[in-house]
C-alpha positions as CSV (number, residue, x, y, z in Angstrom):
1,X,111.4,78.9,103.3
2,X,113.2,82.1,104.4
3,X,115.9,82.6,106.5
4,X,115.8,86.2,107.3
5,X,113.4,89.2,106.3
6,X,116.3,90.6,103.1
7,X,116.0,86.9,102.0
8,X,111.8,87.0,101.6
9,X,112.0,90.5,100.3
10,X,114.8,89.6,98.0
11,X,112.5,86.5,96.7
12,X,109.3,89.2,96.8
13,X,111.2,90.9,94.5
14,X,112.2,88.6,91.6
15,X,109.2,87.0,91.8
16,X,107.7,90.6,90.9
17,X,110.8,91.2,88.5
18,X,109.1,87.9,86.7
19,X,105.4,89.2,86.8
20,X,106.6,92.6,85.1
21,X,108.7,90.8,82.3
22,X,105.5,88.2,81.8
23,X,103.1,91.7,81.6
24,X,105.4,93.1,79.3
25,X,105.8,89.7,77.0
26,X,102.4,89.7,77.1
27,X,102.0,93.3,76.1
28,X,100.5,94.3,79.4
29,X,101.0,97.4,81.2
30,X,101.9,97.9,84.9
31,X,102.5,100.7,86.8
32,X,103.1,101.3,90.1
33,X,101.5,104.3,92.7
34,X,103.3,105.3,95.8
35,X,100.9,107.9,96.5
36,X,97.7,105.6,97.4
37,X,96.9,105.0,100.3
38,X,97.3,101.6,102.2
39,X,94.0,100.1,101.9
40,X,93.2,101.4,98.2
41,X,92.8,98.6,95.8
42,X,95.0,98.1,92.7
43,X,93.2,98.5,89.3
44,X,93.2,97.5,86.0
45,X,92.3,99.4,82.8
46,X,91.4,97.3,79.9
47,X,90.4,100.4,78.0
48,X,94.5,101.4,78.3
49,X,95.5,97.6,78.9
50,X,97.5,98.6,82.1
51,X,97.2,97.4,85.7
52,X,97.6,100.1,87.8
53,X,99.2,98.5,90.9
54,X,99.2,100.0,94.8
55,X,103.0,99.6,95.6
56,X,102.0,101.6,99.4
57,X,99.0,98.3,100.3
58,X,98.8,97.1,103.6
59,X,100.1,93.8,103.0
60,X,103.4,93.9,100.9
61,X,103.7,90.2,100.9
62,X,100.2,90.1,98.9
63,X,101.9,92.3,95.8
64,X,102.9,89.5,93.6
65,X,99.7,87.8,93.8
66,X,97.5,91.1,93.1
67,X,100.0,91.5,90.2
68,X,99.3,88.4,89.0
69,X,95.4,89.0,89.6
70,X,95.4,92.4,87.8
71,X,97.1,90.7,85.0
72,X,95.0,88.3,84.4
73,X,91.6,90.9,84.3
74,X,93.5,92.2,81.2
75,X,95.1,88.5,79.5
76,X,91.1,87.0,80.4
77,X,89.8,90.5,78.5
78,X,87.5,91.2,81.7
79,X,85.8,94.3,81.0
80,X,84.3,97.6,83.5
81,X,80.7,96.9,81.7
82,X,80.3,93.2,81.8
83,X,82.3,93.8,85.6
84,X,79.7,96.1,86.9
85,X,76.8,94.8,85.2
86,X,75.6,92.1,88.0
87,X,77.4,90.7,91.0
88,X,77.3,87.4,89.9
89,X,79.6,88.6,86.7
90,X,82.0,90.8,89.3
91,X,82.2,87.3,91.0
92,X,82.7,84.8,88.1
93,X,85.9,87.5,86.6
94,X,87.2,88.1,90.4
95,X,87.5,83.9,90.6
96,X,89.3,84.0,87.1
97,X,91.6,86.7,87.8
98,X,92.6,84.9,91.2
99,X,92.7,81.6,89.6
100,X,95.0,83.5,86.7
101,X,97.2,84.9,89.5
102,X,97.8,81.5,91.0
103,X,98.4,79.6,87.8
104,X,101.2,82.3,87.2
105,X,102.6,82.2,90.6
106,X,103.1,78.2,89.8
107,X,104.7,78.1,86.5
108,X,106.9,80.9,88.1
109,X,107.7,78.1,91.1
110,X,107.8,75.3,88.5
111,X,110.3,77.5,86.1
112,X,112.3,78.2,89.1
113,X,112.4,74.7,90.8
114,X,110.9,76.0,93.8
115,X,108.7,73.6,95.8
116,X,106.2,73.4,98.6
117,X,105.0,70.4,101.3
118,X,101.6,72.0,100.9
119,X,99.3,74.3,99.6
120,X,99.8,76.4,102.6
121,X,103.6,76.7,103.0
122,X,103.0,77.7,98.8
123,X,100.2,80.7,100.1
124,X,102.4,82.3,103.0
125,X,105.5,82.1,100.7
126,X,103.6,84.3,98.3
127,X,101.2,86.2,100.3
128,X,97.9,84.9,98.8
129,X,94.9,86.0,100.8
130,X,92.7,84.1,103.0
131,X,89.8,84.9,101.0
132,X,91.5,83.1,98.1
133,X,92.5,79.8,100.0
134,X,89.4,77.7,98.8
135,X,91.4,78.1,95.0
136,X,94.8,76.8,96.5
137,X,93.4,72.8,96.3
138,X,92.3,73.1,92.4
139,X,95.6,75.2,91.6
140,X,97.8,73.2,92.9
């Protein structure tokens, strides 16, 4: 889908533009850190409704998706108590926040007439981790 590296960060980057002005429609917080470290997770806050995102992570290509995932803990109401409370909770709101992420990532593909053979060539372009591939069929 890309040519050269300025062309994937350049399309990286507005799809990240588009996850900030959804947030902010939406009247979600995000803010970035530069001073975490690269394998500390991003966050969100519901008590503040702000996602508090890790700009320094390991993986750049996965920001927009974690965006999208932090959003949606806030848009789905997820809170720390009912997060923390059993694993089987942590799991169900971890799915819908992934699942939330995704379903943005498309409408931002289907407002921008962007398409994709399959649901693979759709996860590289947008750096959605492996451990979220078994979503990509029911997404999409």
């Amino acid at each position: 889908m890309y040519q050269t590296k300025k062309q994937k960060e350049e399309a990286r980057n507005n799809v990240i533009k588009w996850l900030m002005n959804y947030a902010l429609d939406h009247g979600v917080g995000v803010v970035f850190t530069y001073v975490a470290k690269k394998d500390d997770p991003s966050e969100s806050f519901p008590e503040y409704n702000v996602a508090v995102i890790n700009a320094n992570y390991m993986n750049i290509d996965e920001i927009p998706f974690i965006i999208g995932h932090e959003i949606g803990h806030l848009m789905l109401n997820h809170c720390k108590k009912k997060f923390y409370a059993s694993p089987a909770n942590r799991i169900r709101m971890e799915r819908a926040a992934n699942e939330f992420s995704l379903d943005l990532l498309t409408e931002y593909c289907d407002l921008h007439e962007i398409y994709f053979y399959n649901a693979l060539t759709f996860a590289e372009a947008f750096g959605i981790p492996k451990s979220c591939y078994y979503l990509l069929d029911e997404a999409l």
